[in-house]
N, C-alpha and C positions, 0 to 999 in steps of 0.2 A: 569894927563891925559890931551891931548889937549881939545883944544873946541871942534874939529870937532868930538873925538870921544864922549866926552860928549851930545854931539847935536847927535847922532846917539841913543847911549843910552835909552835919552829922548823921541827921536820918534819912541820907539816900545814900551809903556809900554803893560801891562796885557802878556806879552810873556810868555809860557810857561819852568818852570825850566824841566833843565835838568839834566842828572846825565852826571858825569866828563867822561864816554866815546862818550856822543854827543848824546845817545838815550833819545827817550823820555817818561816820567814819567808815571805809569800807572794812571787811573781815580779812584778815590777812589770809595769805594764800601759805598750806603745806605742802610744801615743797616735796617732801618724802612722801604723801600720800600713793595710795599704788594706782593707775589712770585703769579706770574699769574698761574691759574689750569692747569696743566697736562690733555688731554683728554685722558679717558680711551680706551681701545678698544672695540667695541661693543660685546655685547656676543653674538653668535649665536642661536637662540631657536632652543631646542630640537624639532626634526618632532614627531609629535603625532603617537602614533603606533596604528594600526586597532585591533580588537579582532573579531574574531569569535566564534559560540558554538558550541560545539561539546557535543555529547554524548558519556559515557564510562560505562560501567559495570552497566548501567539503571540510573546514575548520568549524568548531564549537568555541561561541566567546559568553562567556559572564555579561551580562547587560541592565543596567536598570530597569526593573519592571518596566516603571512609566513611558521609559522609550521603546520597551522591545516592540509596541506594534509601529514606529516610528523605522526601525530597522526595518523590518519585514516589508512593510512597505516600500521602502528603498532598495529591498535587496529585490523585490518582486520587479519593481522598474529597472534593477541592471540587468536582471533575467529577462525581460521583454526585450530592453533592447538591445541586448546582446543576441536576440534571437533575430529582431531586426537587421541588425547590422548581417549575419551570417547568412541570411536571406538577400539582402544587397550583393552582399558579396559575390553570394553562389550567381545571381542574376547577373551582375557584372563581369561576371568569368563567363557565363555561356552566352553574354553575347559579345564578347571579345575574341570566343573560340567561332562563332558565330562568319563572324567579320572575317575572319583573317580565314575561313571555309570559303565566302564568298568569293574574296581577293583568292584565292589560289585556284578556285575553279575559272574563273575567268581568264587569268594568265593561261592553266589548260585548256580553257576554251582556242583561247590565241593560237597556241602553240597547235594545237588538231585541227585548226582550221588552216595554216600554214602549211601542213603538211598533206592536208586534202589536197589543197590548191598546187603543191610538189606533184602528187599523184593524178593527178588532172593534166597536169603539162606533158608528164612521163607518159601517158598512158597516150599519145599523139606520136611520139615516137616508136611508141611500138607496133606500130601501124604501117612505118616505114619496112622497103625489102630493102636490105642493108646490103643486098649483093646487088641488083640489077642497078642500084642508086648509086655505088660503088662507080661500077664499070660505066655507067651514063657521063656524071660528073664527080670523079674521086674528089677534086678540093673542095666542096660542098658537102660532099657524104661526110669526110672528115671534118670539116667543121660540124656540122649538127652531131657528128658523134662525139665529139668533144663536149660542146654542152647537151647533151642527153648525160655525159659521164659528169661534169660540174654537179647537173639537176641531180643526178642521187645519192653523190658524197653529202650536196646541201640537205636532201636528205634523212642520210644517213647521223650527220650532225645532231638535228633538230628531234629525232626520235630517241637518242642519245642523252641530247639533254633534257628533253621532258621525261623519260624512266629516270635521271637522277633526279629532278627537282620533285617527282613523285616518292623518291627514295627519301630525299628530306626531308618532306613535309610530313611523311610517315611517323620520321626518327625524332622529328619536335614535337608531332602530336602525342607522340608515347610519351617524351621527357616530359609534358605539359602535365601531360595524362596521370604519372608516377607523381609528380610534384604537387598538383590538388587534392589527387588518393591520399598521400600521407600527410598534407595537412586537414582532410576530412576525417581521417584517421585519428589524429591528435584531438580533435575536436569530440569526437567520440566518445575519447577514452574519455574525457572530463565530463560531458554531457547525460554519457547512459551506462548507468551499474553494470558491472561484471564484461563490460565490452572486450573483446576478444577475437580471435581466429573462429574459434568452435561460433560462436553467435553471428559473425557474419555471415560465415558456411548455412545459417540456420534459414536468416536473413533471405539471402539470396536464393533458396530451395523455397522460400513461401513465395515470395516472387513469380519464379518460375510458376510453381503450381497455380498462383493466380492471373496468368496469363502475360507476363511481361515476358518480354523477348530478352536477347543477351545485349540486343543495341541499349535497348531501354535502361537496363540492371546495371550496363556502364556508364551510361550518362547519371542514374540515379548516383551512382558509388561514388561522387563528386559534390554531391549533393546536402548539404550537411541537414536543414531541414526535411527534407523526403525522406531519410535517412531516419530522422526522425520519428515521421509520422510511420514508415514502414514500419518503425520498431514497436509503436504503441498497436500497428492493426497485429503484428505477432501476436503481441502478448494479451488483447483483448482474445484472438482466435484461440491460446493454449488454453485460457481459462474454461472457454464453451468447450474447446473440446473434452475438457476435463470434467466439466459438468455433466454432459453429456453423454461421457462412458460412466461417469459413477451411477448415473440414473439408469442405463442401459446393465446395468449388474444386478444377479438374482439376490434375491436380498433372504442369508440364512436365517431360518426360525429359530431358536433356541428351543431346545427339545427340554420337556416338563421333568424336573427332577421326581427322582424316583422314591417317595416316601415309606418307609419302611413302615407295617404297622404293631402295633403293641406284642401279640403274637412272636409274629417274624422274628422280633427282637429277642423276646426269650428261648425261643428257638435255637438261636444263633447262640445261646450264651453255651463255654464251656467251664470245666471245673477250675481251669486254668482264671477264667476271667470274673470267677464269683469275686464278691464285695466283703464277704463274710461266709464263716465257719457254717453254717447251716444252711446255706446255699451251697458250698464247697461239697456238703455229706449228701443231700438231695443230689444232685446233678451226678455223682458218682456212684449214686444208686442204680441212675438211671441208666446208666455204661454197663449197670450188672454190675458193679463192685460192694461187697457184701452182704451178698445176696448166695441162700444154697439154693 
């Protein structure tokens, strides 16, 4: 090698090696270095949800705001038609009771026309003289008196068994009767606050005084909407009447307090109730105490 490139050499040392196509070398990696933190991403907080309360079936539940009018609405439609359904119902029952009125007057029809037609036959026999028809021709008197005695056993049968089948239909229409009472009764209880003995007692006296009969008040008492609506005309009627006495009341003045005036008040004053010593000797002057 010349000098000069010697002397070139020399005045670059610390130079960076390179690799034989002229690039240069990567930096080596410290291993020990400490790895700086990664920031995470912030989380977002959840927005806190509101709750309202709502009532259902005489329970109080927790609901989300945004659905409670979503509830209400749905509760408002199980209350319609449950008020439906209970109106079905009640219609269903009085024309069942209906029916089966129909059907039992008609078998009575049967049965009293049956017996008409008994007493229509009998009442031909009585017509006969049983002694001269006797003594004319006895085998014939006996025989028609034999059936004149059949015609009123049969009868006697027939009127027998229409007072019991009148006794029955009686004792089913009660059972019928007890059986819808107290499932209108249950219904009640759920339906309308404070429902009770005393409120139906109450019930049934506005009734009355409004002109319904006792037929009417029992068919109502089966009734679960009438029942109902009686209870709402009640309690619109306590309100007027409430009104109505409270307006009907003398209404007392308050009578004008009685001002004392400046005078009066010292007047009133004794030595007992002076403020001070020279009020105390004044005031007991005036008693006549030292005083010749």
């Amino acid at each position: 090698m010349s000098e000069g490139m010697e002397a070139l050499a020399s005045s670059t040392p610390d130079a960076s090696p390179t690799s034989g196509s002229g690039e240069t070398a990567p930096e080596p990696v410290n291993l020990e270095a400490p790895v700086e933190a990664q920031e995470e991403p912030a989380q977002e907080t959840a927005p806190v949800e509101e709750f309202d309360e709502i009532e259902y079936d005489g329970e109080k539940f927790s609901v989300p705001k945004k659905l409670k009018d979503g509830f209400l609405m749905q509760s408002d439609y199980t209350r319609k038609t449950q008020e439906v359904a209970e109106q079905r119902k009640a219609i269903e029952a009085e024309r069942e009771t209906v029916k089966q009125r129909a059907e039992a007057e008609r078998a009575n029809i049967r049965d009293v026309a049956a017996i008409i037609s008994l007493d229509e036959r009998l009442a031909q026999y009585d017509k006969i003289d049983w002694h001269a028809f006797g003594n004319e021709n006895p085998i014939d008197a006996g025989e028609r008196f034999r059936e004149r005695t059949m015609l009123m056993e049969h009868r006697g049968r027939l009127v027998a068994e229409l007072q019991q089948k009148e006794q029955q239909r009686a004792h089913e229409a009660s059972q019928e009767f007890d059986k819808r009472y107290a499932e209108t009764n249950e219904t009640l209880h759920k339906t309308i606050p404070g429902w009770n003995t005393e409120l139906a007692g109450k019930l049934r006296n506005f009734a009355k005084t409004s002109g319904l009969s006792d037929a009417d008040i029992r068919t109502l008492a089966t009734n679960v909407p009438m029942v109902k609506l009686l209870h709402k005309a009640f309690v619109g009627s306590e309100v007027i009447n409430a009104k109505t006495t409270a307006a009907q009341e003398p209404k007392v003045e308050p009578k004008p307090l009685q001002r004392v005036t400046g005078s009066g008040a010292r007047n009133s004053q004794t030595p007992e109730t002076a403020s001070d010593m020279e009020s105390y000797v004044r005031l007991r002057r005036k008693q006549g105490y030292g005083t010749r």
